[in-house]
N, C-alpha and C positions, 0 to 999 in steps of 0.2 A: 753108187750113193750120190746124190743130186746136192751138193756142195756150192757146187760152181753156177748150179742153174740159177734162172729165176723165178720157177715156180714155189710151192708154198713150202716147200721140204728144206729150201735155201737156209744155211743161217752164214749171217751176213761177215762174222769174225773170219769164220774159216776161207768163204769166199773171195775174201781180202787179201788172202794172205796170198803172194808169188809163188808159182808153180814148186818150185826148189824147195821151199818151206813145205810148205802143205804137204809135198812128197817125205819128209820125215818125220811127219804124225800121222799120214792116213792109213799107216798099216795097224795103228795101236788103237783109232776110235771104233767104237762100240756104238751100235743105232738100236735103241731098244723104243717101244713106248714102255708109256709111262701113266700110270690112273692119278687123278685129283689126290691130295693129302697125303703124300710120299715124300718124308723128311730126307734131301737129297744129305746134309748135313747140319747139324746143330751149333747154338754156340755157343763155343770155346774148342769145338772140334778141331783136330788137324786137320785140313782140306787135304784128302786125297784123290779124291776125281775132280776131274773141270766138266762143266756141262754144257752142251752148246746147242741151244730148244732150236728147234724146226717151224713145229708145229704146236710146241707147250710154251707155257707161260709158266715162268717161276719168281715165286714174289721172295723178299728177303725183308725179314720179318723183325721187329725188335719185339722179344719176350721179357714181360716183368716177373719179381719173384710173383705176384698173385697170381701168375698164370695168361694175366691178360696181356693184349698183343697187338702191334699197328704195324703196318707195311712201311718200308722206307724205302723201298725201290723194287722196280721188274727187271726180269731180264727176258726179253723174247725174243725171235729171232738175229736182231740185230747183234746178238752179243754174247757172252757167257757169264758161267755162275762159278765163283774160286779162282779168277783166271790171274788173281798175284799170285797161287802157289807156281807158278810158270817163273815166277823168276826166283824163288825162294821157299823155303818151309814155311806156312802158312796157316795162322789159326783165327774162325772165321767170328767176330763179334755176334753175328747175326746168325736167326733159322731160315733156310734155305728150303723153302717147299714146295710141289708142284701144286701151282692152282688152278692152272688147264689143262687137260691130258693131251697127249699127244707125242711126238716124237721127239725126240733127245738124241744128240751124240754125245759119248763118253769119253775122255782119254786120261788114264791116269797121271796121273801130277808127276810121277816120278820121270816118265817117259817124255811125258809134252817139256818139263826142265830138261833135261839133256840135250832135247833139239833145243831150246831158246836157247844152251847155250853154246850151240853151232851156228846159229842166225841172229842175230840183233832185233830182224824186223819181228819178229816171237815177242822178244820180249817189247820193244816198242809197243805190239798192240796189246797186252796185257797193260801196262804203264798207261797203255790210252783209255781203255775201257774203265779200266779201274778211275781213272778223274771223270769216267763219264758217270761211274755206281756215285763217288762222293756228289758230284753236283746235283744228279738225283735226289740222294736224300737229303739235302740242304735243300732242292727248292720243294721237296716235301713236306720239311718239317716246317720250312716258311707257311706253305700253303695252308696245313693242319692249323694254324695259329692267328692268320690273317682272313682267310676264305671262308665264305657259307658251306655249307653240308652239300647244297646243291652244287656249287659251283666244285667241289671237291668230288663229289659223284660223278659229274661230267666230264673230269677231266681224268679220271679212271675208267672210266669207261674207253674214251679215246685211245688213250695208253694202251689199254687191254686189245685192241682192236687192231692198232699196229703191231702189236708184240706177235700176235697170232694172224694175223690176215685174214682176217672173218670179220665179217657184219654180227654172227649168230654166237654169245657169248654163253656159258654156264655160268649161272650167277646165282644165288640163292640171297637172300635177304640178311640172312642172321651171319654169313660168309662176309657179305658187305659190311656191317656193320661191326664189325672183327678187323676186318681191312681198315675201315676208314676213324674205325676208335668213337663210334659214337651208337645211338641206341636203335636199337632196331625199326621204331616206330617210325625215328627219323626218317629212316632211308626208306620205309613205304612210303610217307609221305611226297620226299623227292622224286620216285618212283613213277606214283599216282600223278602230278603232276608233269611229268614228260612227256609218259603216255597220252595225257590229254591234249597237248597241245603236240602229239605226234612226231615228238623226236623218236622214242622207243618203245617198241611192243613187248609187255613180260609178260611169261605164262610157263606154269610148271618149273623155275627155277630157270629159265632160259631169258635173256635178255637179247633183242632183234634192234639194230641200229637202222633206225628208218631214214633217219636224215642226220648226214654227219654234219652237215652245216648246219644245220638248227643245233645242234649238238654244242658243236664246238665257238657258237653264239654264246650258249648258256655256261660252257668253262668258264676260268678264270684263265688269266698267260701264262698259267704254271705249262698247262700241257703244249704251247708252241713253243717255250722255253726250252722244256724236255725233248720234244723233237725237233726244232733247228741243231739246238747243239749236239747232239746224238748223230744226225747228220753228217754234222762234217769230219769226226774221225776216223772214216773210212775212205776210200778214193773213189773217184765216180765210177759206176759201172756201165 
């Protein structure tokens, strides 16, 4: 299992962690894939698995009672999904769902706690990721309230590109428009517009990043915000 590498299977939590550690959960993770729209947990659920994407992208979702729904944060390879039940019983606000397939590692909660509470640094990176999930969705919910549609599409899209390591995204329109809380017309328009001035090629529900710098011209700072800081609470590799 390619943990440690740096190819695209990597996820960066576990990579992190010192041999000693790593060695008392890697006998209990689980690598399965995983398809698009697979509720890993809901919320008010008790978290009993921690998930730690590879290769998937898992958004955490705020649901209202009418059903409808806005993202408040990813998690892709840099990190994990329920990673405070590692220090305690844990029940999660949010839905937790896959919206890139791809590969996942699994460890159950109960297991991954016993080791945090044989190593400090266990629980340190839960304690860490977790201020990384809340400043996420604080400079989300900034961003939903301050920013253009545009500028909000482009810096999802960024997001998305680093969580999974691909230029070449799964994206559907009416998907987006669920995601970013706004109407679907919108986001063709946003769409129509990029394409034209050739940041991104769509076709068939796929989204192709042609130029990440024209891209990340048209974001706003939420998404350098989200990746500086994201950055630094892991140690250099």
């Amino acid at each position: 299992m390619d943990v440690f590498g740096s190819g695209r299977t990597a996820n960066r939590f576990l990579a992190a962690l010192p041999l000693d550690a790593f060695l008392l959960v890697e006998k209990f993770i689980r690598v399965a894939s995983f398809e698009r729209g697979i509720v890993l947990f809901d919320a008010d659920d008790e978290v009993n698995q921690i998930y730690f994407p590879h290769s998937a992208m898992i958004s955490l979702v705020a649901v209202m009672r009418d059903g409808t729904s806005i993202e408040t944060a990813t998690v892709g390879r840099e990190g994990a999904a329920g990673c405070m039940t590692g220090i305690g019983k844990h029940r999660s606000f949010v839905r937790a769902v896959v919206q890139m397939p791809g590969v996942i590692s699994s460890i159950p909660a109960l297991k991954f706690r016993a080791a945090a509470q044989e190593t400090p640094v266990l629980r340190e990176y839960c304690a860490r990721y977790n201020d990384v999930i809340l400043m996420q969705s604080q400079v989300t919910a900034s961003c939903n309230a301050l920013h253009s549609i545009e500028h909000r599409f482009c810096r999802w899209l960024l997001q998305s590109r680093k969580a999974v390591d691909d230029e070449s995204i799964p994206l559907t329109q009416e998907f987006m428009s669920q995601m970013l809380g706004v109407r679907r017309s919108s986001v063709s328009e946003v769409a129509a517009r990029l394409q034209d001035n050739g940041s991104i090629r769509y076709s068939r529900g796929r989204i192709r990043i042609l130029d990440k710098r024209k891209l990340e011209r048209c974001s706003c700072e939420c998404y350098a915000t989200i990746n500086a800081r994201t950055d630094t609470i892991w140690p250099p590799r």
